[in-house]
N, C-alpha and C positions, 0 to 999 in steps of 0.2 A: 595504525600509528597512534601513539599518545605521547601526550607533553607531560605526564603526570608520570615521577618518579614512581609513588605509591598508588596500587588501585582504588581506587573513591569507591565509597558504599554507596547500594544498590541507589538510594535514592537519590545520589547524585549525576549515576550514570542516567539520570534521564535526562540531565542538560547537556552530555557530552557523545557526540556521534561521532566521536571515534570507536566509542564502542557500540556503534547502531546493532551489530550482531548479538552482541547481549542483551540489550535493548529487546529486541523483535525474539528473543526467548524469553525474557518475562514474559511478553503477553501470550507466547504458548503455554506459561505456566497458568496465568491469570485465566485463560480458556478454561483450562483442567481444573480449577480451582473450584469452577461453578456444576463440575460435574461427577458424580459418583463413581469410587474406582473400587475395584478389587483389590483392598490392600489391607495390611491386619489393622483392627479396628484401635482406637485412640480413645481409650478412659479420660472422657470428655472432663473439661474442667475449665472458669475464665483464669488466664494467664495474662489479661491485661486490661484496665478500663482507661478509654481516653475521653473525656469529656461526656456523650451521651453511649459512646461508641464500647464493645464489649471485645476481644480476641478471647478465643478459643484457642485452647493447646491442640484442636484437629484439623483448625485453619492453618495453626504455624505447621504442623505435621503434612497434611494433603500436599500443602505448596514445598514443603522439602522434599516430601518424596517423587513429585513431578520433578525439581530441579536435578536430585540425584537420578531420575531414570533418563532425561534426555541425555544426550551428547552435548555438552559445551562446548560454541565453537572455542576454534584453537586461538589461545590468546585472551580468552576473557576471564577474569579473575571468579573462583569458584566462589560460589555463598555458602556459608556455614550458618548454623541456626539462628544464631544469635545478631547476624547481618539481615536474615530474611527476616526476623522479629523488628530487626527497626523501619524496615521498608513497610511492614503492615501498619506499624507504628504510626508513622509519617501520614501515610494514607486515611487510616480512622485519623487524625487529626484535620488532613485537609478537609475530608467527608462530614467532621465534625463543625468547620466552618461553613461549610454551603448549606448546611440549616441555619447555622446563625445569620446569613448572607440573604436565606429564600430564596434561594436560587432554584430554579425552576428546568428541568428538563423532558422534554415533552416526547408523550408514546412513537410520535412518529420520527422522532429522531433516533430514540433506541432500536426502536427498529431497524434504519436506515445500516448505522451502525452496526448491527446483529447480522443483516446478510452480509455486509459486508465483509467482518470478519471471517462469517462464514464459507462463501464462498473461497476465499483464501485456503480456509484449513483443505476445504472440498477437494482444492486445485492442489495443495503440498499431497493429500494423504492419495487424492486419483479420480474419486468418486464419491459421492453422495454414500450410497448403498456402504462401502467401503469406509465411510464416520460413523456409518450407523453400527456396522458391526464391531468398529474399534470399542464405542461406547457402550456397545447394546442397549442401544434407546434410538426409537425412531428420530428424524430431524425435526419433529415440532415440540419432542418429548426433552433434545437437547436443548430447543428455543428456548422452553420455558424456563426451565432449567440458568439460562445463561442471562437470563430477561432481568433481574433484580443487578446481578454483577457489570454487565454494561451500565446500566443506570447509575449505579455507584463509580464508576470510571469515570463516563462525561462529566458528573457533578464535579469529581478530583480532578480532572482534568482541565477544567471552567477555573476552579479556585487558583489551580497550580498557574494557571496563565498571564492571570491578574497580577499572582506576586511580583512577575519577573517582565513585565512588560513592558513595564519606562525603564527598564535598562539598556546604557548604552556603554560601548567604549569608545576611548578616544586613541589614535596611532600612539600616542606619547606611552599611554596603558599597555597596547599591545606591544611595542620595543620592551618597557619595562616586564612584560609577563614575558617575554622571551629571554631577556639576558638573564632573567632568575635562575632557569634552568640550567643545571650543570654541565658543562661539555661533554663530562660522558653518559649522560642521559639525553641528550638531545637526539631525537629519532630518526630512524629511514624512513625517508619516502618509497614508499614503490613506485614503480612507472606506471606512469597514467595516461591516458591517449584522451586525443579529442577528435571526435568524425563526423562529420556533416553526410547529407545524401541531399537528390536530387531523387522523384521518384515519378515517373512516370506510369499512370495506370491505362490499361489498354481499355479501348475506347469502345463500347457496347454495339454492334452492328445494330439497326431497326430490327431487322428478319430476329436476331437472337430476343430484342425484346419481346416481340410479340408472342414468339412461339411458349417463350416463360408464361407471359400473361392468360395467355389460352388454358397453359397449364393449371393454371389454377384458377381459375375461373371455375374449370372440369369439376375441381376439387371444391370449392366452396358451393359448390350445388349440389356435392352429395352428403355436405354438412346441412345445407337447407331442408333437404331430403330425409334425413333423420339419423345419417351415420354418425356413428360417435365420432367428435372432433379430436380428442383428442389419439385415439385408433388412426386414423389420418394424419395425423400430427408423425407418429412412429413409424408410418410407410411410406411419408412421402416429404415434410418440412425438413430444407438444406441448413435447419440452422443447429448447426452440432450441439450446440450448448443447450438446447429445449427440448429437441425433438425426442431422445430417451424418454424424457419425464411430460412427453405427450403435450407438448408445448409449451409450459407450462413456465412462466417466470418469475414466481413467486411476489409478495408482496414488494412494491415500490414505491418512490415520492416523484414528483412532479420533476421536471429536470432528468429522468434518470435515462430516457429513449429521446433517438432525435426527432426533431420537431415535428415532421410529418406525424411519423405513428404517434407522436403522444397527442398532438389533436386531436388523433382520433379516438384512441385508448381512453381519454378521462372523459368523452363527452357519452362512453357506454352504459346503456341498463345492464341489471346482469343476466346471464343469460344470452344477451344479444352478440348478435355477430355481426362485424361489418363489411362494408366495402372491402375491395380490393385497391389498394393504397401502394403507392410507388415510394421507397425509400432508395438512398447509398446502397443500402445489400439487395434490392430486387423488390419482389412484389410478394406482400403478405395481404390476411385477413386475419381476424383477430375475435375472441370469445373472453367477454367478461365472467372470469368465476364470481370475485366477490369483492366490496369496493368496502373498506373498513378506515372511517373519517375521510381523510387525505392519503390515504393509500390504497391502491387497486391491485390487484392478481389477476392477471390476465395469460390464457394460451394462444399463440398463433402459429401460422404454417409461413412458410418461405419459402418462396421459390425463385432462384437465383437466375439471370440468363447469364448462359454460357458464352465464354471468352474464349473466340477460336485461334485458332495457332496464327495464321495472317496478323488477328487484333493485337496476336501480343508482339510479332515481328514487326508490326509497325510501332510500338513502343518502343521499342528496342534502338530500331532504326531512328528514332525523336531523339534521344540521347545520346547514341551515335553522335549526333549534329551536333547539340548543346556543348557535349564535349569537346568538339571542333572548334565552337567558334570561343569558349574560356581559351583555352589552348594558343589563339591564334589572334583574340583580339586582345590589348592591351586594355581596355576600358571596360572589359567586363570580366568581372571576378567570379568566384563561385555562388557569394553571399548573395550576388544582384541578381546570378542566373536561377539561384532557387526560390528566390521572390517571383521572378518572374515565370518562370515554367513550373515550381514542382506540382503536383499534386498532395502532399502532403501538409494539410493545411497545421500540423502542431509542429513541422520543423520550417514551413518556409519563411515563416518573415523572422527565423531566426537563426539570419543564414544557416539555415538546413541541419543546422547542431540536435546532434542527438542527444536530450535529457537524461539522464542517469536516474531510474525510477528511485534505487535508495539512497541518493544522496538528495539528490532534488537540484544535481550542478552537472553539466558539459562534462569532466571527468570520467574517465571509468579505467578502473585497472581490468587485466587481460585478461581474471576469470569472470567479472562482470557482463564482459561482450557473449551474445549469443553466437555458438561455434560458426558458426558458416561465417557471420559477419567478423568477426575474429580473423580466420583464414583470408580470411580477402583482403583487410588493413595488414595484416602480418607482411604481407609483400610489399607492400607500399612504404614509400620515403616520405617524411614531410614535406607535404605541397603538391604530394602526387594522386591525382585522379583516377580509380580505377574505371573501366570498360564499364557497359552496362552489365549491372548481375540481377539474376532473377532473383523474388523474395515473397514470402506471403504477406498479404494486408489482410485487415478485419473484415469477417463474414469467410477466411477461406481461399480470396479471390490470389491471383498471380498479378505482380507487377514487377517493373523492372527499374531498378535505381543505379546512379554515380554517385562514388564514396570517394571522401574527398579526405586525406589526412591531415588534420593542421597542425597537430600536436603529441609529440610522442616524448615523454622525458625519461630520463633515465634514472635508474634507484642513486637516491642520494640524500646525506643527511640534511635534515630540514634546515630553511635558512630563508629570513624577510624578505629578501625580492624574490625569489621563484615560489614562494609557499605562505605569502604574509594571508592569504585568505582564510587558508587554513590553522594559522595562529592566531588570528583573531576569532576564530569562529571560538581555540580554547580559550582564551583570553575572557571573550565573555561569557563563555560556560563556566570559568573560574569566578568570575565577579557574579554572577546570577548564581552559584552557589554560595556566596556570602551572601547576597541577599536573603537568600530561601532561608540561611542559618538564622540572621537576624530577627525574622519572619517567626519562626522556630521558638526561638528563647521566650520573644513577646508572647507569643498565645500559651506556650505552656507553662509563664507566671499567672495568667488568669484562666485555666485548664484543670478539670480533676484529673488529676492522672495517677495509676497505682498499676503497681507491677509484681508480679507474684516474684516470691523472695526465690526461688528458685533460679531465675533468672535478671536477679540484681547483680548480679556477676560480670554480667555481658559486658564489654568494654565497648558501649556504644557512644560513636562521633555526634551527634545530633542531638542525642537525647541524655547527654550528659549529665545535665543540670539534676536531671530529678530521678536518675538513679543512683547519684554520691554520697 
């Protein structure tokens, strides 16, 4: 959905998450930008100076040609050269102020950031093994590689934030940004659902813990013993995500494991192995590879105790009840019963609302729901409770939740009372791009800026002034 008759240039889609899909393929492009492709070579030349800051006609070229080889999603307005020339534009500008700014961004935050997006690509493309062969470059060969272009992001990213921060709108703003819009430009909504759960996790017998514990215990004494840990890690640690790469989880910062393992994890030599440690997924040990400042790499094993079919029938049967007494008692609603019983400590004290990871709202349209949970609200009416359903949590494990529907709309054209949140979110997206414009004018009156006459042509929004 968009409030905008005309599609906004690239750099204004970064205040409007109507189009987050476009949005989240930049930074597929901005990925690939930082690394070497197999494409016909570009007789290098500068095609723009902004301030201290230089473009390259193979920076504008690399990032066209990534643009043209993915798929745009459907609905989002294509870039042509001379749109993606003012987006770099904009960029060495901002980048050009956070020197003037000293603005500072630190190795361990790039980093932070570097797995992070990394991991993401990992998880779209399948595998590790499987980025490395897209690239043909190992993954610390693409680190490096990607190591300068994060750093120049955060820094644009820092500048960009500052400009638009004390922006606000007022209702009076947002009526007026809505009645602007012409009647037959005014959008459809798609239907969007709102689902809460209740989640009950089956409850660990003693006997099941122990026998885990033994297990590995077994196991970190033939690490003591002299077997390679991470060999062990590959035949026996239940943690999907490590066990491949021999346990192994690459560099991290403080905050990034829960509390148990990380007391233990940062207070490691390298080299050293430790205890046997009791977390939420089971019982690990752990092996310092290498500790670089405030970031450590460490391999560990996991061993999980098993949930037997009884533990999760008695789940089952908890819910059961729960269900019952919403159902049956007027004074307790869903919101109260998933404060009170769920296990789900990020939905329960918020009556049980499930978060929309790309929106960051209660919302979700119907290809956003993960299919099983889809199928299961698909039957349901608002207000209607479904049975317990089984479902997996984090680490693997089985658990059993109630899905509770509160909100299902139907496709309709947008309008203030059922959709004012999402008009103001444009509203201020529209007014936070006047500011960025004003922002814009002022530094490029005290800005060297030249632009190769080739490309004085460009009919560009932002950058007006100093190519007329």
């Amino acid at each position: 959905m968009t409030f905008m008759k005309k599609p906004c240039r690239p750099m204004i889609l970064k205040y409007l998450k109507d189009y987050k899909a476009f949005s989240l393929f930049l930074v597929l492009v901005l990925l690939c930008q930082a690394l070497t492709f197999a494409q016909p070579k570009v007789i290098d030349q500068v095609i723009a100076v902004v301030g201290g800051n230089i473009v390259l006609k193979s920076e504008l070229e690399n990032q066209l040609h990534q643009v043209k080889s993915q798929e745009i999603p459907n609905g989002s307005p294509e870039v042509d050269r001379c749109e993606l020339l003012e987006e770099i534009l904009f960029q060495k500008l901002l980048l050009n102020q956070a020197v003037l700014d000293s603005i500072v961004i630190s190795d361990s935050q790039v980093e932070s950031e570097m797995d992070r997006r990394l991991r993401y690509f990992i998880q779209q493309i399948g595998s590790e093994k499987k980025l490395e062969e897209y690239y043909g470059k190992s993954l610390s060969a693409i680190k490096e590689e990607f190591r300068k272009l994060i750093k120049d992001q955060l820094l644009v990213q820092q500048v960009q934030s500052s400009i638009t921060s004390k922006t606000t709108i007022t209702p009076s703003e947002v009526k007026a940004f809505f009645n602007r819009i012409p009647k037959d430009s005014i959008p459809l909504v798609s239907s969007e659902i709102e689902v809460a759960q209740i989640v009950a996790q089956p409850k660990i017998s003693e006997e099941a813990k122990a026998e885990a514990k033994e297990k590995i215990q077994a196991i970190r004494e033939r690490v003591i013993k002299g077997e390679k840990f991470s060999t062990l890690a590959v035949l026996y640690s239940e943690d999907p995500g490590s066990s491949k790469k021999g346990g192994e989880l690459g560099f991290v910062d403080r905050g990034s494991f829960v509390p148990e393992f990380e007391a233990v994890a940062f207070k490691l030599k390298e080299g050293a192995v430790s205890p046997v440690i009791e977390t939420q997924y089971g019982f690990h040990f752990m092996e310092l590879i290498e500790r670089r400042g405030e970031q450590i790499n460490i391999r560990h094993i996991l061993i999980a105790p098993k949930i037997s079919n009884e533990d999760l029938r008695i789940a089952r049967n908890f819910l059961d009840s729960i269900r019952t007494l919403i159902l049956n008692i007027d004074t307790l609603d869903f919101a109260e019963a998933a404060a009170l019983y769920s296990d789900d400590k990020e939905t329960k004290f918020n009556g049980g609302l499930l978060l929309n990871p790309q929106t960051g709202t209660t919302s979700f349209e119907a290809d956003q729901l993960e299919p099983s949970l889809f199928f299961t609200i698909d039957k349901l009416k608002i207000g209607e409770i479904s049975n317990p359903v089984l479902m997996q949590i984090p680490g693997g494990k089985q658990a059993y939740r109630l899905l509770y529907l509160k909100k299902r709309t139907e496709p309709h054209k947008a309008n203030l009372k059922e959709d004012y949140q999402k008009i103001q979110e444009a509203a201020l997206n529209e007014k936070k791009q006047q500011v960025v414009q004003v922002w814009i004018d002022k530094k490029l009156a005290n800005t060297y800026f030249k632009l190769n006459d080739e490309y004085k042509s460009c009919n560009f929004e932002s950058f007006k002034q100093k190519t007329q």
